[in-house]
C-alpha positions in Angstrom: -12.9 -70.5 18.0 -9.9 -70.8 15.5 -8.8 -68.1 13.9 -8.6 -70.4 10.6 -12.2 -71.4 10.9 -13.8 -68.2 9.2 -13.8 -68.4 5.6 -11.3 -66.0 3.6 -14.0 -64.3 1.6 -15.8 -62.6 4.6 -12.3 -61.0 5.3 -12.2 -59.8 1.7 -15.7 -58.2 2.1 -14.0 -55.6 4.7 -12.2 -52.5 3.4 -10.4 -51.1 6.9 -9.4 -53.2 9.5 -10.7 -53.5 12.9 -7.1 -53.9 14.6 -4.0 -53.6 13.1 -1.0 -55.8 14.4 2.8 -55.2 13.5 5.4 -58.3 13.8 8.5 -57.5 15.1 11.6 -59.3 16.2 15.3 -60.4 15.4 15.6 -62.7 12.4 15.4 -66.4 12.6 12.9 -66.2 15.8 10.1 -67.8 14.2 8.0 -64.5 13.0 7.4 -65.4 9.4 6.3 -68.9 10.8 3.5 -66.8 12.9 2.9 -64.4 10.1 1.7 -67.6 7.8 0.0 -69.2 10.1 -2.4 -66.0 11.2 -2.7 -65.5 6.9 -2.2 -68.4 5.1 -2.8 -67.6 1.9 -4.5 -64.5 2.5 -1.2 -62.3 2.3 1.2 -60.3 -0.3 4.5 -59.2 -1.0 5.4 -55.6 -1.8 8.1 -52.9 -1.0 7.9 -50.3 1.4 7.3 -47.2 -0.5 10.5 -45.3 -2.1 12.8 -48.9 -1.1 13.3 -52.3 -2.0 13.2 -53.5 1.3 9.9 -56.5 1.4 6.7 -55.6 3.0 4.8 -58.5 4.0 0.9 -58.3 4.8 -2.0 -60.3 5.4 -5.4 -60.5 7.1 -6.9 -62.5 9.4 -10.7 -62.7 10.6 -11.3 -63.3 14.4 -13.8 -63.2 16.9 -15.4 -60.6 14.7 -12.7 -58.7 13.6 -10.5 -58.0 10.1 -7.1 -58.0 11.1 -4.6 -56.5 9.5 -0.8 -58.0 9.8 2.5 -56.6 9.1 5.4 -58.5 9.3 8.1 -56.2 9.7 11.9 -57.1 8.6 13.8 -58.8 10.9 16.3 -56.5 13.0 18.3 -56.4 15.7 17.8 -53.1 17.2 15.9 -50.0 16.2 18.9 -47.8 15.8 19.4 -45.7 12.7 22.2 -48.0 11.2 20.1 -49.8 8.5 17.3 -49.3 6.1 15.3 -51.7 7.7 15.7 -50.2 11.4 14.4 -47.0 9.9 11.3 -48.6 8.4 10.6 -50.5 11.4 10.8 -47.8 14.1 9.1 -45.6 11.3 6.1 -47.7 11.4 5.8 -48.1 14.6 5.7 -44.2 15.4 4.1 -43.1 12.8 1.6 -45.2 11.5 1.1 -46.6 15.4 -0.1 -49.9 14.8 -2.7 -51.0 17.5 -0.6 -53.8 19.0 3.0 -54.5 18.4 3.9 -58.3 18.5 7.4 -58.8 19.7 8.5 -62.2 19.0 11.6 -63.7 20.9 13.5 -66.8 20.9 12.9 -67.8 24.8 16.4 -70.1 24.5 18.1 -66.2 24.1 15.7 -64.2 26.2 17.8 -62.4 28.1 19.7 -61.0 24.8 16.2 -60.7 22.8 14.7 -58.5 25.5 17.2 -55.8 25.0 14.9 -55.4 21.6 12.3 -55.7 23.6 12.8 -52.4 25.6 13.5 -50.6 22.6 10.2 -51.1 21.4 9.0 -50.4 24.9 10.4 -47.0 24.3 8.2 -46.0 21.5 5.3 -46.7 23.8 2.4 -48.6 22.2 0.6 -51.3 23.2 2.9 -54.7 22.8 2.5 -58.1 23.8 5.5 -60.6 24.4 5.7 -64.2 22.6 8.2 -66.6 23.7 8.4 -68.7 21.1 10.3 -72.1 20.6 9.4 -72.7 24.4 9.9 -76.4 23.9 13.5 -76.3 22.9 13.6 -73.9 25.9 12.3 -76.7 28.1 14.8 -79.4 26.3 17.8 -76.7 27.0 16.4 -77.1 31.1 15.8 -73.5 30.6 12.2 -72.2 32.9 10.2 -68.9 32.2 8.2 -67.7 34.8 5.8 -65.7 32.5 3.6 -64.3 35.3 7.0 -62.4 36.5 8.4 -61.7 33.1 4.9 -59.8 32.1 5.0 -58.3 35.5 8.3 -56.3 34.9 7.4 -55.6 31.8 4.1 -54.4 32.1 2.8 -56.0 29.0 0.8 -59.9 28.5 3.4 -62.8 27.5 2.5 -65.7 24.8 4.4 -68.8 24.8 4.3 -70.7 21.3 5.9 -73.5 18.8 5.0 -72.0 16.3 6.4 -74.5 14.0 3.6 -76.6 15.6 1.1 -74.2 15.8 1.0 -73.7 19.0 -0.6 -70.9 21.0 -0.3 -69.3 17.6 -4.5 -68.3 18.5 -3.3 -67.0 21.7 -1.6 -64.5 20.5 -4.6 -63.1 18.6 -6.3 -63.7 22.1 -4.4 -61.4 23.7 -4.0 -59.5 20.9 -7.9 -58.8 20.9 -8.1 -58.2 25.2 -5.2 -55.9 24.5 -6.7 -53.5 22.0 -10.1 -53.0 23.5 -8.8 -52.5 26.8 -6.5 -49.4 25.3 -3.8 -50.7 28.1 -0.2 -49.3 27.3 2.8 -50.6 28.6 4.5 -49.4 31.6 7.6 -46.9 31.6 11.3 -48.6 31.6 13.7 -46.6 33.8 16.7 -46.9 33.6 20.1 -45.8 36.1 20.0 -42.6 37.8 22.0 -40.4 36.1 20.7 -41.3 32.4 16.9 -40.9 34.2 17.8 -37.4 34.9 19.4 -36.8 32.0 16.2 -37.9 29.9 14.0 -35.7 32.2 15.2 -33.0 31.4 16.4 -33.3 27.9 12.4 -34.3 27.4 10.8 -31.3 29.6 13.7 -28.8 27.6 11.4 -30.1 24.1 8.1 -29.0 24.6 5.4 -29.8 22.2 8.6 -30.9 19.3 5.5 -31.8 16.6 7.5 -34.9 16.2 5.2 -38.2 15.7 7.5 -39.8 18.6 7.0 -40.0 21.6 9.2 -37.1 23.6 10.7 -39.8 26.3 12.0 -41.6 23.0 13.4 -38.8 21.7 15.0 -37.6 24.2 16.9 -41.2 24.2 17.8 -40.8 20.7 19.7 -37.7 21.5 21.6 -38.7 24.1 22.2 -42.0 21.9 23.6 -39.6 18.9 21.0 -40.8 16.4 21.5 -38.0 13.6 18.4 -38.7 12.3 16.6 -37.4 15.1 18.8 -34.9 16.0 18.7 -33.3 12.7 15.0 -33.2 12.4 14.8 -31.8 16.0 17.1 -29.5 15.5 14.9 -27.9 12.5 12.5 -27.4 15.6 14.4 -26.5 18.9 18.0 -25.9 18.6 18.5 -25.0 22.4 17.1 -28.6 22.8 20.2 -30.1 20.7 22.3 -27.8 22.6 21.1 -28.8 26.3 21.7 -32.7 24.6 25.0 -32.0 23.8 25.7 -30.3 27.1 24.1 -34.0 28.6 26.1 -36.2 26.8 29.0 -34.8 27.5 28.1 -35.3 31.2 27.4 -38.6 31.4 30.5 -39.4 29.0 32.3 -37.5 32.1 30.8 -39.6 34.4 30.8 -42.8 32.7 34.0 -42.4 31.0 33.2 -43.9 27.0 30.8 -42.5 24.3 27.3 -41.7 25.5 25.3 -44.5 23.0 27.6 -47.3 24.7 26.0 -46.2 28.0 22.7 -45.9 26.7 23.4 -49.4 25.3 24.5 -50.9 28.7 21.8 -49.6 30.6 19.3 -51.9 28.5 21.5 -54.4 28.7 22.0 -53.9 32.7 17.9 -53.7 32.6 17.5 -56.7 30.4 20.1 -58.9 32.7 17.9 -58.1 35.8 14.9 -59.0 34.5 15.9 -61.8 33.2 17.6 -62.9 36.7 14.1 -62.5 38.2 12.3 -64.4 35.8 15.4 -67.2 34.3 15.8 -70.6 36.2 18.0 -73.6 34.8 16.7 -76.5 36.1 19.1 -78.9 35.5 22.2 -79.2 33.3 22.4 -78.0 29.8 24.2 -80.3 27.7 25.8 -79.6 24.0 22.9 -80.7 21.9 23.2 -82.7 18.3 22.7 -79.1 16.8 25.9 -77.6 18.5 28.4 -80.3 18.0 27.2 -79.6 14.3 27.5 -76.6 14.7 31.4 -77.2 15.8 32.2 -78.3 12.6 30.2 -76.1 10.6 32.1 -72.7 11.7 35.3 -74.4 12.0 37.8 -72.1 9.7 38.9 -75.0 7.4 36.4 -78.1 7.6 33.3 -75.0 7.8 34.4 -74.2 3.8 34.5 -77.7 3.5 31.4 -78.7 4.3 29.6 -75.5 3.2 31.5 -76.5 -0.9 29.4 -80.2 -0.2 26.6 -78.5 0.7 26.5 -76.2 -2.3 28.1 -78.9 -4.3 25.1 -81.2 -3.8 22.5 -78.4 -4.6 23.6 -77.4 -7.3 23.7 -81.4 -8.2 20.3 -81.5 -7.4 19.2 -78.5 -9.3 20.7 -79.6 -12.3 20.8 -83.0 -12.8 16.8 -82.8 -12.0 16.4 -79.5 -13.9 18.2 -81.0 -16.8 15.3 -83.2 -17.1 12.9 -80.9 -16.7 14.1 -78.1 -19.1 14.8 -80.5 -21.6 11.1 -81.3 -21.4 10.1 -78.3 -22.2 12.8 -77.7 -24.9 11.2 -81.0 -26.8 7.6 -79.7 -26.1 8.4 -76.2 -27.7 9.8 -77.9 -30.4 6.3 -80.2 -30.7 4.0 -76.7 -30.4 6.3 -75.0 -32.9 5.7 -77.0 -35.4 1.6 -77.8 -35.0 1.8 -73.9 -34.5 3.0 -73.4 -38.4 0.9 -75.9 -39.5 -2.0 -74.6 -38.5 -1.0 -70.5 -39.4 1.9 -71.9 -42.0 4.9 -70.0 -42.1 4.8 -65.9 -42.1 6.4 -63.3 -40.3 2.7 -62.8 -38.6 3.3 -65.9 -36.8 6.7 -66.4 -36.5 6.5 -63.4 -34.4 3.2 -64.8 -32.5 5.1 -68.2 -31.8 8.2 -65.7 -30.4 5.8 -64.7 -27.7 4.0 -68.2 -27.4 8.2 -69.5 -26.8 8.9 -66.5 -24.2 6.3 -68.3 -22.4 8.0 -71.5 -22.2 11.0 -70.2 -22.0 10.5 -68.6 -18.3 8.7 -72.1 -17.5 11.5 -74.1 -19.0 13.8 -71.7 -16.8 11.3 -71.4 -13.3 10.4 -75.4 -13.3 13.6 -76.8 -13.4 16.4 -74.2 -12.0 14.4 -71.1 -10.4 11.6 -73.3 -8.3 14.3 -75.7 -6.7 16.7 -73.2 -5.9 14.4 -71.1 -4.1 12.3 -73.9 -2.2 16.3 -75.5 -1.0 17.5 -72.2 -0.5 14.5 -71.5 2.0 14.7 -74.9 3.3 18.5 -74.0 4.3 17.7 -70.6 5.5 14.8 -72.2 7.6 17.0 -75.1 9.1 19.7 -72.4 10.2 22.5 -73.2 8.1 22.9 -70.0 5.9 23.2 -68.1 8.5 26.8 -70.1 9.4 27.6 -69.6 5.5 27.5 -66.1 6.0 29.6 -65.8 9.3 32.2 -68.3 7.5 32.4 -65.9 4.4 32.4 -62.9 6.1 36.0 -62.0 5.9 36.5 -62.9 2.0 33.4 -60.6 1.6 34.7 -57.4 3.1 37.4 -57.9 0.7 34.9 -56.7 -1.9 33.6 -54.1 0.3 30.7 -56.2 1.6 29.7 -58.6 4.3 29.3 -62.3 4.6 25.7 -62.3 3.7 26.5 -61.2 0.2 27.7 -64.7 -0.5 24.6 -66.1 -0.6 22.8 -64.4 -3.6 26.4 -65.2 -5.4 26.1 -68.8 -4.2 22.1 -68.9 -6.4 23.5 -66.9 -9.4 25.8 -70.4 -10.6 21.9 -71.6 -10.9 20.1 -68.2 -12.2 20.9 -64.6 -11.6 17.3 -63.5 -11.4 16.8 -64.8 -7.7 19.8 -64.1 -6.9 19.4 -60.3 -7.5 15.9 -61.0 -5.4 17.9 -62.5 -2.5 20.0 -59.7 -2.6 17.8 -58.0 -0.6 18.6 -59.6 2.5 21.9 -57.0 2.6 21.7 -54.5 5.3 21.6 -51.0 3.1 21.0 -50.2 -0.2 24.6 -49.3 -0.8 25.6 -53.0 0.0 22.3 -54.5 -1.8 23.9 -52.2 -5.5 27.1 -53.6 -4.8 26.1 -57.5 -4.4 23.5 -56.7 -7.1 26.6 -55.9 -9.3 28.9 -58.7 -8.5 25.7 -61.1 -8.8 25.1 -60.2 -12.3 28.8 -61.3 -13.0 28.1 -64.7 -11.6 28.1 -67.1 -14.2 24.5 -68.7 -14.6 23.3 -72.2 -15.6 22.4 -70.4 -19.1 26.0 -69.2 -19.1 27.7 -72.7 -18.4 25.3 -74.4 -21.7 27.6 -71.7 -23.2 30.8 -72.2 -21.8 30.4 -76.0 -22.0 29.2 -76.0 -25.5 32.2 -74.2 -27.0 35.2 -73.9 -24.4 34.5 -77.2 -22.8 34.1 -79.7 -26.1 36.8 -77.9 -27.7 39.5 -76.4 -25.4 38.8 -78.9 -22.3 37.4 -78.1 -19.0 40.4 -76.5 -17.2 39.9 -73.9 -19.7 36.6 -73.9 -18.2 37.6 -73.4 -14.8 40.0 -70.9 -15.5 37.4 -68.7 -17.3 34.8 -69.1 -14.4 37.8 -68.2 -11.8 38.5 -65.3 -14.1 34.6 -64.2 -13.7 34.3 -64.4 -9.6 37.9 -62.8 -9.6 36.7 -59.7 -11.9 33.1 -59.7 -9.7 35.4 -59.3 -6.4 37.1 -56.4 -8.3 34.2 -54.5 -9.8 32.6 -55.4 -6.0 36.1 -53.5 -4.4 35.7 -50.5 -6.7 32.2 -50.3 -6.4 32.3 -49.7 -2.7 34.9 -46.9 -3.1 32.3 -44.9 -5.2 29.3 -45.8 -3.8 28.2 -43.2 -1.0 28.0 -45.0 2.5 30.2 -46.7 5.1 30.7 -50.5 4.6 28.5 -52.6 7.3 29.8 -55.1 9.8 28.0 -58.6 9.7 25.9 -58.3 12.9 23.6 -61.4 13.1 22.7 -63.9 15.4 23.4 -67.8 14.8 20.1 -69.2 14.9 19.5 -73.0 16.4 19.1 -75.7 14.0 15.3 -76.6 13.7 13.4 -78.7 12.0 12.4 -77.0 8.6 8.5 -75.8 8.6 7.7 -77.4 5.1 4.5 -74.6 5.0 6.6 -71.7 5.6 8.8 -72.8 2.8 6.1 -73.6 0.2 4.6 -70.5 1.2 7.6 -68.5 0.7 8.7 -70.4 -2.4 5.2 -69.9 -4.1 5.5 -65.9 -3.1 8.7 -65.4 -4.7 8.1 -67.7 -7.9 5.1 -65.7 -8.6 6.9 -62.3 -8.2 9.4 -63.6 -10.5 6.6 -64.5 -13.2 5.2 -60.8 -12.6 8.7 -58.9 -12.4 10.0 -61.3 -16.0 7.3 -62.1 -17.9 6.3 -58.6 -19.2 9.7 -57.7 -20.3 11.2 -61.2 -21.8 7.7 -61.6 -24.1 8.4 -58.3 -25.3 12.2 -58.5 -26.0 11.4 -62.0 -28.1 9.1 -60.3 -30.4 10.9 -57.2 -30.7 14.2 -59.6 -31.8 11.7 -61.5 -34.6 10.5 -58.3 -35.8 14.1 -56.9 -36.1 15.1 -60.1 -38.2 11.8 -60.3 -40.7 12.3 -56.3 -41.4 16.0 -56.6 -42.3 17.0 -54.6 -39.4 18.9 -57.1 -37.5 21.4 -57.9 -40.9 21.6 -53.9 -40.3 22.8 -54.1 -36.9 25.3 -56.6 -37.5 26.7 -54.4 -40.0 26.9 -51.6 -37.5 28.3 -54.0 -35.1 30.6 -54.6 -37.2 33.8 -52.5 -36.4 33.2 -54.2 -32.6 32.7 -57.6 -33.3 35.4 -58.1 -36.6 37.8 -55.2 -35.6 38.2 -55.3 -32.2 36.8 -58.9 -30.8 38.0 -60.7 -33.8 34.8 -62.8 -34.5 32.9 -63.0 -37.4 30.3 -60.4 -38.3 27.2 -62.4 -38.0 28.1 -62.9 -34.0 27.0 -59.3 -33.5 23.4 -60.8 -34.0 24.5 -63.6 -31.1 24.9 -61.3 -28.7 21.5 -59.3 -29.1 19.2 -62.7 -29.4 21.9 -63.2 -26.2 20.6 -60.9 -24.1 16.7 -62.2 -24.6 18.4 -66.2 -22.9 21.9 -66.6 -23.0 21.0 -70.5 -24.7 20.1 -68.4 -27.9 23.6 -67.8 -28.5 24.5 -71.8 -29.5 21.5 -72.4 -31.6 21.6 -69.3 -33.3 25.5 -70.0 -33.9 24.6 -73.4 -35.4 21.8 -72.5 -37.8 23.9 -69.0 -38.8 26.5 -71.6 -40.1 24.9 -74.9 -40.7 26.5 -76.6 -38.3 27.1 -78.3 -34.8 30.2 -78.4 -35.1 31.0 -75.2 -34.2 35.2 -75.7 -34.4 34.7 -75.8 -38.4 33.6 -72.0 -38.1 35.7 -70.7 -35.1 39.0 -70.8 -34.2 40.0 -71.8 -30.9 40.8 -67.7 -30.4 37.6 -67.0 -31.5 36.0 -69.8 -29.1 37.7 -68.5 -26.3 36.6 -65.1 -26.7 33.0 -65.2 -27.3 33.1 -67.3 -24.7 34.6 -64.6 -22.5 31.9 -61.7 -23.6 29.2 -63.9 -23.2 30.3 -64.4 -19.8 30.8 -60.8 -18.8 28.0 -58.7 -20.7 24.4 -58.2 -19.0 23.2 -62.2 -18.3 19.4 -62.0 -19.7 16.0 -60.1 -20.4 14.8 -61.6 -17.1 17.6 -60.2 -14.7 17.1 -57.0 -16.3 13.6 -56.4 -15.4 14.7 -57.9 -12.0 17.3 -55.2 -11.7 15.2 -52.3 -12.8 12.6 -53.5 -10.4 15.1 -53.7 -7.4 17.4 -51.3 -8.4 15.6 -48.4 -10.5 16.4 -47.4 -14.2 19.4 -45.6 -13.7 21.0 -48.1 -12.0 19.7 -50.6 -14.0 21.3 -48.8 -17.5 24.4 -48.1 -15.5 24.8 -51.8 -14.9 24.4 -52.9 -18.3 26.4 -50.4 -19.8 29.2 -51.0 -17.4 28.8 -55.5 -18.2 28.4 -54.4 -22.0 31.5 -52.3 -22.1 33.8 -54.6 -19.9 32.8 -57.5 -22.2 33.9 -55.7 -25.3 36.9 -53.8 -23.8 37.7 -57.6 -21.8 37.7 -59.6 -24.9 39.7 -57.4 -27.1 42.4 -57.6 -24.7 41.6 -61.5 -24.5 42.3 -61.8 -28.0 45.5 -60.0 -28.3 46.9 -62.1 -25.3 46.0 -65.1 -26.8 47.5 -64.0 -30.3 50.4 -63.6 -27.8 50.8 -67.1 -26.4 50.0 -68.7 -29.9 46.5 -69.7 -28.9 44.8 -69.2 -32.8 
């Protein structure tokens, strides 16, 4: 029976599930494609509680049972280094899912079961899946699974899932695993760390710790501080007797006690994989690696990768151009049926402002958001991002974080709202603030209708250039002093290159759809309520008032005319506002009758630099809380200002008026 042939709402009927089933494995091995393809649609996208770290789960009904799956992030070990280690190993102690599902690439095996045994070591029921056995079989590469599950005690699944295949097995076994209450069996490891571990573990006693004592005992001698802090609170002659240990086997061994931890699983891992490994015939470079050649190569990689990008962003906007200009001309059509039918108050001039929100995230999600994310995904799914990342890596640290950072700032040229989303995919939340921050500073496709509009048609686009240098140049700077404040130790990029596959087009539209929505949910609430807020500030006089106030800023210190003080706050509801507000403020499109080439330059600037949109701020204040999210603004608001002024007076300078 297929576990897609029981119709969704009998799962929905069920409260608890009957089995619950954690996903766990490095990243790019194929787990998301398994997670959609055991919920379909059936699934959501949250945060683990107190982080911003995604929490995917779904349900699945089979062979009589609701079951529950989490997909947790992908990691490469479960050591104490990253938020996402912690949540994993967390779950799997504390909550102790019924069956852990470790997925592997088989072309890697060797290097993926080293994961493996970790999760071994928090002892719960886990079955193995070797997935992408077919490029396995193309690489002359042979798993002989009855062995494998033999040394490891636990049953072994080969899939494609890209194909679907043996996807149903897994529940299969999945099922036989849980009613038959079967744990894996015990890894040991070399002598002196299994005597070591003995008594470290007999020396805790009943800890009250939700991990398994074997497991901590590991940790210790590892140095985790995590778990040596919390049993310390418990036993202190325990931590004592570790240190004692360690300081043995770093006597015996001759380097830092976690290295020889490390080794031994990767001594353990090497044996089983000799036992269970056989090449049956040549391997040969395949299409993917000779591509792969060029694509890490230190100059023609940044080649390529700017083509890449280049021909995206192409995409994006030649097609979104269409698109939004669409909607622009069917607002325009509703506007006016709209006063027709309610004629012209402030009653419903400020209805319409709400009605327009609406079409302004659509004119901003169809055209710019939905493409970026489904090629984005479709990059990220092929493999290449992860090479983009490994490329940039040393540029990044520059700023204080790693390659992967560059990818966010890549999506922000289209729209900083999913670029703050993919921000996420940084290691810790120290590193997620900091590319958050630079992000922000990215300018956006709303930006460039700016820049264009007024620096481009009147000063020429190498002014253009130089102002969007300027911007990436002041993000790596605010990036570089960020990390010197922020608490924490910067992160090495530690990844694995994935092989190039052939995209799942599912997996993609699934993942597309789930973020598109969250974006709708996250921007809607907050941009509808800024654009009536802004109308009810101009029909009650207020906003005439603010300008006024503004005044000493935008006149004495930026040099522009009063009425721009009104720009920038319909600016921070869609940077767009900022031209068409500028033209009917003065009556005209011609925009050099009203501004000097001073004043073009440095609106241009402080649009630029101060907080990009309505939209990114709900995004930030979902993924990065208030405080941060009012320390950010402040921070863009006040470098705009304090930016510009000094823009102005250097300009004055080199006879630009």
């Amino acid at each position: 029976m297929s576990y897609a042939s029981i119709p969704a709402r009998k799962c929905e009927r069920r409260i608890a599930p009957d089995l619950r089933i954690a996903l766990a494995g490095q990243a790019n091995v194929g787990k998301s494609v398994i997670f959609n393809q055991l919920t379909g649609l059936h699934q959501h996208i949250a945060n683990w509680p107190g982080t911003t770290v995604d929490k995917a789960e779904g349900t699945s009904y089979y062979k009589g049972l609701l079951i529950d799956v989490i997909d947790l992030p992908g990691i490469y070990s479960l050591t104490h280094l990253s938020l996402e280690e912690r949540i994993s190993r967390d779950y799997i102690a504390r909550e102790k899912p019924d069956v852990i599902v470790n997925v592997v690439d088989t072309t890697a095996l060797e290097r993926h079961l080293i994961f493996t045994l970790q999760l071994l070591e928090l002892e719960r029921p886990l079955i193995l899946v070797l997935n992408m056995i077919d490029l396995a079989e193309k690489y002359g590469i042979e798993i002989d699974v009855k062995a494998l599950s033999e040394e490891l005690g636990v049953p072994v699944v080969i899939t494609v899932a890209m194909r679907g295949k043996g996807v149903a097995r897994i529940l299969d076994a999945a099922v036989e695993l849980y009613r038959s209450s079967r744990f894996p069996k015990k890894i040991h490891y070399g002598r002196e760390v299994e005597e070591r571990i003995e008594e470290l573990e007999s020396s805790l006693g009943e800890i009250g710790l939700p991990y398994p004592r074997r497991w901590i005992a590991l940790k210790l001698l590892e140095k985790d501080g995590e778990i040596r802090e919390l049993v310390r609170e418990r036993n202190s002659k325990a931590v004592e007797l570790a240190d004692k240990l360690i300081a043995e086997l770093e006597r015996i061994h001759g380097h830092d006690s976690s290295i020889v931890i490390a080794n031994e699983r990767a001594c353990t891992a090497n044996q089983i994989a000799r036992k269970c490994i056989r090449i049956i015939k040549p391997r040969k470079l395949t299409l993917g690696e000779r591509f792969d050649e060029v694509a890490t190569h230190p100059i023609v990689g940044y080649a390529l990768a700017a083509i890449m990008f280049i021909g995206l962003f192409s995409i994006v906007f030649s097609v979104g151009g269409i698109v939004a200009k669409f909607f622009e001309d069917f607002s325009e059509v509703m506007r006016d049926a709209w006063m027709r039918i309610l004629e012209s108050a402030p009653v419903s001039e400020i209805g319409w402002s709400a009605v327009e929100s609406i079409f302004f995230l659509l004119g901003l999600a169809m055209p710019y958001i939905l493409p970026l994310y489904f090629l984005t995904f479709l990059l990220d799914n092929w493999g290449y991002l992860a090479r983009v990342s490994f490329l940039m890596d040393s540029l990044m640290h520059k700023a204080g974080v790693h390659g992967k950072a560059v990818i966010p700032m890549l999506l922000g040229f289209g729209c900083n709202v999913p670029a703050c989303f993919t921000a996420r995919i940084m290691d810790t939340w120290r590193e997620r603030m900091i590319t958050i921050l630079m992000t922000t500073l990215v300018p956006c496709s709303a930006v460039t209708v700016v820049v264009m509009g007024l620096v481009g048609r009147y000063m020429g686009v190498w002014w253009v250039v130089g102002l969007y240098f300027f911007a990436l140049f002041l993000a790596f700077i605010l990036g570089s002093i960020a990390s010197r404040i922020l608490p924490g130790e910067a992160v090495e990029l530690i990844m694995e290159m994935p092989s190039y596959k052939v995209p799942n087009l599912k997996t993609i539209l699934v993942m597309t759809w789930i973020r598109l929505r969250e974006y709708f949910e996250v921007a809607a609430p907050l941009v509808v309520t800024m654009g009536i807020l802004v109308k009810t500030l101009e029909f009650s006089g207020l906003l005439e008032m603010i300008s006024s106030i503004l005044s000493p800023v935008t006149t004495g210190w930026l040099g522009l005319p009063k009425e721009v003080g009104v720009l920038l706050i319909f600016g921070i509801l869609r940077k767009e506002l900022i031209l068409t507000t500028l033209a009917g403020l003065f009556g005209t499109l011609d925009f050099s009758q009203v501004l000097t080439a001073n004043q073009i330059i440095t609106l241009s600037i402080v649009t630029m630099l101060y907080i990009p949109c309505a939209a990114t701020i709900s995004v930030l204040f979902r993924e990065a809380g208030a405080k941060t999210t009012l320390i950010i603004t402040l921070t863009e608001i006040t470098l705009a200002i304090l930016i510009g002024g000094i823009a102005l007076r250097l300009l004055l300078i080199l006879g630009v008026s």
